[in-house]
C-alpha positions in Angstrom: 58.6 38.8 59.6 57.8 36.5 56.3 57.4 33.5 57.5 55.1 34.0 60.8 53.9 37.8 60.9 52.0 37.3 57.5 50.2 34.4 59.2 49.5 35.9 62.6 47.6 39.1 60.7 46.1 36.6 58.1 44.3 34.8 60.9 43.3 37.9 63.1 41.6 39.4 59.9 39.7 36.0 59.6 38.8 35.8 63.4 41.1 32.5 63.4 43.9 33.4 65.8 42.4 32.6 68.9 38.9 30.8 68.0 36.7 30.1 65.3 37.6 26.8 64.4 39.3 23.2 66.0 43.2 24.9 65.6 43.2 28.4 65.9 46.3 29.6 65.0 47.9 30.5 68.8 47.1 26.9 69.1 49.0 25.4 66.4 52.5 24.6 68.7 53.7 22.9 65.2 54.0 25.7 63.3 55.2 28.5 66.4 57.9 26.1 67.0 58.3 25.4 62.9 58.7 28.8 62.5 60.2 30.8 65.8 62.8 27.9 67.1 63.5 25.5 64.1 63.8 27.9 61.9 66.4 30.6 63.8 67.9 27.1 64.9 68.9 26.2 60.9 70.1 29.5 60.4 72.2 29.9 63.5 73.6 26.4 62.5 74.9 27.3 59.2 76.6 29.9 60.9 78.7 27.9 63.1 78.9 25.1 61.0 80.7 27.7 58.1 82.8 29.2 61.1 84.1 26.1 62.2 85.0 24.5 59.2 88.1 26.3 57.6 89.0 25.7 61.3 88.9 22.0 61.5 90.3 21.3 57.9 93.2 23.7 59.3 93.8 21.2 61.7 95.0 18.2 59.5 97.9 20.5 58.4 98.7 21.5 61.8 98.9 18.0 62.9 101.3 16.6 60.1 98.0 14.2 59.6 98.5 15.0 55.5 101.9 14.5 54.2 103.5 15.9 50.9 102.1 13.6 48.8 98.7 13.7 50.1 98.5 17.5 50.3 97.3 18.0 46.6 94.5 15.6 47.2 93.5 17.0 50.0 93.3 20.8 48.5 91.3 19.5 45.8 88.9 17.7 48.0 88.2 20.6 50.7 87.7 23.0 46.9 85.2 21.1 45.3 83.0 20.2 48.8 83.5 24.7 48.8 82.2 24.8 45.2 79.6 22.6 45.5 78.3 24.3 48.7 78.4 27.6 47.0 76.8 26.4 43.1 73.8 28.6 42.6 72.6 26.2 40.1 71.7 23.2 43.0 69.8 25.9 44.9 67.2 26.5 42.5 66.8 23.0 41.6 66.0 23.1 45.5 63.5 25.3 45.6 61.7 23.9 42.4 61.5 20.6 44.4 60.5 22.4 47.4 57.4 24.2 44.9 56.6 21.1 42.9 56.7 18.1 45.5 57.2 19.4 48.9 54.2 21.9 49.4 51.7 19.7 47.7 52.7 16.1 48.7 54.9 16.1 51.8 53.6 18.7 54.0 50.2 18.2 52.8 49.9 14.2 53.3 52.7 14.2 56.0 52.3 17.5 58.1 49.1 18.9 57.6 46.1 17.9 60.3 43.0 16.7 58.7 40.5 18.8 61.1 39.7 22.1 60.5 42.5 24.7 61.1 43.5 28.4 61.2 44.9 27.6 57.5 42.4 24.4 56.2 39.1 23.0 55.7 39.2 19.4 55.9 35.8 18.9 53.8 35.5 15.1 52.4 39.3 14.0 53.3 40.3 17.1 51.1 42.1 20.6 52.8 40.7 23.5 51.2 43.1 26.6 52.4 41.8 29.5 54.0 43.6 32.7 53.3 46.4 32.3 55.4 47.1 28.8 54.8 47.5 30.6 50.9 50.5 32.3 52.5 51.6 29.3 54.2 51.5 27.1 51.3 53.3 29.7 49.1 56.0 31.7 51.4 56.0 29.7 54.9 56.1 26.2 53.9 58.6 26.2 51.1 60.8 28.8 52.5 61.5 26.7 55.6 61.4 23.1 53.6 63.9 24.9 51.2 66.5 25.9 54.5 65.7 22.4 55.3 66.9 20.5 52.3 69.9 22.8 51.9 71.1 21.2 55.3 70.4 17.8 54.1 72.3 18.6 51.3 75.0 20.1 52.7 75.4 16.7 54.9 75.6 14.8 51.9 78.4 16.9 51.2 80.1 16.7 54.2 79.7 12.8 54.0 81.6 12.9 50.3 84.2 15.0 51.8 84.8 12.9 55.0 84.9 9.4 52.6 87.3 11.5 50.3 90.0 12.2 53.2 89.5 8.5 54.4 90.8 7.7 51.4 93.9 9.4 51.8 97.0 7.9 53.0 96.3 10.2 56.1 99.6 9.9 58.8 97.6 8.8 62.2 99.3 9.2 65.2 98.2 6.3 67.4 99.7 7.4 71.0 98.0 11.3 70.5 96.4 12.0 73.7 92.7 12.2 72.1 92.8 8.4 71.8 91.7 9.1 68.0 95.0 9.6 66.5 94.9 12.6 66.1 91.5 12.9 64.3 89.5 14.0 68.5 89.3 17.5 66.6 86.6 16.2 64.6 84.0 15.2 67.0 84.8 18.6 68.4 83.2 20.0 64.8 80.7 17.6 64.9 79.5 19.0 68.1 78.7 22.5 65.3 75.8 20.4 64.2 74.1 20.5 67.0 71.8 23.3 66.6 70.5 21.7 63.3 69.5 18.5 65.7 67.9 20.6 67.9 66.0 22.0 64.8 65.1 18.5 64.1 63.9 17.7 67.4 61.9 20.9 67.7 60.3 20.0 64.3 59.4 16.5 65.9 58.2 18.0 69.3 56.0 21.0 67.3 54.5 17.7 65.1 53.8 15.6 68.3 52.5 18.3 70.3 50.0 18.9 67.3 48.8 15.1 67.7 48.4 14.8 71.2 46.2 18.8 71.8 44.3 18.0 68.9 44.0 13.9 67.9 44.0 12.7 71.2 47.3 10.9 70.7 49.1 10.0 73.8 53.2 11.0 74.2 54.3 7.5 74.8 53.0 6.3 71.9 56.2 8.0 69.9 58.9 6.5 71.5 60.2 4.0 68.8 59.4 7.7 66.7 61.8 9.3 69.2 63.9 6.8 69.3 64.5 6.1 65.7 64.8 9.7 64.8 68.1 10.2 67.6 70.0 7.4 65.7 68.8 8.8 62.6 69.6 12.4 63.5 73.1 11.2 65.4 74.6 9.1 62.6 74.0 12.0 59.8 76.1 13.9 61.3 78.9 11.1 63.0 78.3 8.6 60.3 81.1 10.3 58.1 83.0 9.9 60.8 83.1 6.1 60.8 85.3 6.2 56.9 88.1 6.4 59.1 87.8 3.5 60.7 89.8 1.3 58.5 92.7 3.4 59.1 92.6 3.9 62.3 92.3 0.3 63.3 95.5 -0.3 60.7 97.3 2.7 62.8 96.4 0.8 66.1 97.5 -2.6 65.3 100.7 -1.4 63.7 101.4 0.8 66.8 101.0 -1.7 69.4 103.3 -3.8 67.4 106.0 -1.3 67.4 105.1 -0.4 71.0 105.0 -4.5 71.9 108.9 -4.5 70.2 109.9 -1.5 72.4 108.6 -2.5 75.9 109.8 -6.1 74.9 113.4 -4.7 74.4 113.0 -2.5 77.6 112.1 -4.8 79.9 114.7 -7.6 79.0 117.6 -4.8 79.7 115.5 -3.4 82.6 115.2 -7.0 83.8 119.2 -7.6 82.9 120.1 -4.3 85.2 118.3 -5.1 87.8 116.7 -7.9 88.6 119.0 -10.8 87.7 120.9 -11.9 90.9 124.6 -10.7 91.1 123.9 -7.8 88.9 125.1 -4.8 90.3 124.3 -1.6 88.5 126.3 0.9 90.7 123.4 3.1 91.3 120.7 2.7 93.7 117.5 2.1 92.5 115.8 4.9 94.7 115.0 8.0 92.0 116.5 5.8 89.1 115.4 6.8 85.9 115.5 3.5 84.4 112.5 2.7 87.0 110.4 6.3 85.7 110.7 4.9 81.8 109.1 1.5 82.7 106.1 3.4 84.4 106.2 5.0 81.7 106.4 2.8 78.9 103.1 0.5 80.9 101.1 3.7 80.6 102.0 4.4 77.2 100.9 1.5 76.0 97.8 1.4 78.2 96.6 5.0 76.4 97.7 3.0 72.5 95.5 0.1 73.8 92.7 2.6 75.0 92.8 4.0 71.4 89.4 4.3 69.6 89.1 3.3 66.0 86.3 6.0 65.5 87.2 9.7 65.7 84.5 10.5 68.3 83.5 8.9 71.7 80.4 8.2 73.9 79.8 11.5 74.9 80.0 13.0 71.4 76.9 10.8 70.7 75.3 11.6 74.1 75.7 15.1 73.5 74.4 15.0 70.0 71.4 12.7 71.7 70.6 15.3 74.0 70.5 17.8 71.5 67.8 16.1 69.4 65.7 15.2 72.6 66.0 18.7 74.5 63.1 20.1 72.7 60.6 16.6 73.5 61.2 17.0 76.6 58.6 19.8 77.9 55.9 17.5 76.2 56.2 15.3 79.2 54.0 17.6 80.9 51.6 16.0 79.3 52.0 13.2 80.9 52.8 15.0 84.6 51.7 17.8 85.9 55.0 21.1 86.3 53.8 20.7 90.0 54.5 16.7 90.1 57.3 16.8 88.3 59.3 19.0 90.6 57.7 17.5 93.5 59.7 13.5 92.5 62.3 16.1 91.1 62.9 17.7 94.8 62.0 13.5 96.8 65.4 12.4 94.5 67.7 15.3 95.4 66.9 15.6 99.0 
């Protein structure tokens, strides 16, 4: 209603929605996917990003991960990432940046085609706006760039307040199940973000699809693009992640120490019971628990040796991956024709 409406009626009045000139605007994929995906994406995003969060910093508490001396630290930490989220004062200076540097240098020497369009004249390697491009370049533009830098702001935050409770003297737990020590809830929360990569990769597919309609540019010729903007996209969000490294490595070593020591003790008594010739241990070894706690003990120090120094795994990235890519991928239609592309589709399943 203010971002695309304004721009749909602007360029019917002007004749430019269908026809008229190079890009009418039903033509422009950039700015329908700018504007009816990426946009509803960001703001679904900061909705389940905000849910999430109370619920994840719950869970350090939960998990005796924050001792009694730690606690106060960690209050203050998860306060000031709320306050700084919430200050009025960093919004506005957002939105003057967005007004000042984003409308009239980066969308207009980044995003902006330089053909004639439902919004421009390209006349002399200068864009004159038409009448909705005036919209556009006051309402449209900045309003989305503004959403857009408040993420990227917000992700500084969250990597301030990830590096903050890195620092704490956190208590890991290196045999948990997760193989994180305790931390796996984490990547779980990480997974939140993935409607803001999916924003970024609909940005990247709308601004792709503009170059190869109307520049001639081929798909294939934005693969390093592509492929630079998933580990980009992937280790904004995970990077934080990686502060707890250090620690968890430290928890690991330590553990399978103390694990080492234990199975060490076990098996010279285990090996003293049973397996020194003329021991006799009174009890057959058939449903002996003695044999039950070695198995045991080997698999518990399998999972401590399977341990992962990072709070997240392979599939949190290839999840995250998929997330940024899922919107690319009806461009390679370009390439293939939909009747093609089922055809090998349909040759590999049956």
């Amino acid at each position: 209603a203010i971002v695309w409406l304004p721009l749909l009626l602007l360029s019917l009045a002007e004749g430019l929605a269908a026809g008229g000139t190079t890009m009418p605007f039903l033509h422009d994929v950039d700015t329908a996917v700018r504007y009816l995906v990426a946009l509803p994406l960001l703001i679904f995003a900061e909705v389940l990003v905000h849910r999430r969060f109370p619920q994840a910093m719950a869970r350090f508490r939960e998990r005796g991960l924050v001792n009694g001396a730690q606690a106060a630290e960690f209050d203050r930490a998860i306060a000031s990432t709320r306050r700084w989220i919430e200050a009025p004062g960093v919004e506005w200076l957002l939105l003057a940046f967005v007004y000042v540097v984003g409308v009239g240098g980066i969308w207009r020497n980044v995003s902006a085609l330089e053909i004639d369009t439902w919004y421009a004249i390209a006349e002399h390697g200068r864009l004159i706006p038409r009448w909705p491009g005036y919209w556009m370049g006051l309402v449209s533009v900045p309003l989305f760039q503004f959403l857009l830098l408040r993420w990227y702001y917000r992700i500084a935050l969250w990597w301030i307040l990830m590096w903050r409770l890195s620092r704490l003297n956190l208590s890991f737990q290196p045999l948990h199940p997760d193989k994180a020590g305790g931390l796996g809830f984490l990547a779980q929360f990480a997974l939140a973000f993935a409607p803001l990569l999916m924003a970024e990769g609909s940005m990247a597919a709308g601004w792709i699809a503009g170059q190869i309609f109307f520049s001639g540019a081929h798909l294939l010729q934005f693969k390093l693009d592509l492929v630079a903007a998933v580990v980009v996209a992937v280790f904004f969000v995970l990077g934080p992640l990686l502060t707890f490294a250090p620690g968890l490595a430290e928890a690991k070593r330590l553990g399978l120490s103390a694990m080492g020591g234990l199975a060490m003790r076990y098996v010279g008594e285990f090996r003293e019971k049973w397996l020194l010739p003329g021991q006799s241990p009174g009890e057959s070894p058939l449903g002996s628990g003695d044999i039950q706690s070695l198995a045991d003990l080997g698999n518990s120090y399998a999972g401590l040796q399977q341990m992962r120094i990072v709070p997240f795994g392979s599939q949190t990235v290839l999840k995250l991956a998929v997330a940024v890519l899922a919107p690319v991928a009806p461009l390679s239609l370009t390439m293939i024709s939909a009747e093609e592309l089922i055809n090998r589709i349909l040759e590999l399943l049956l």
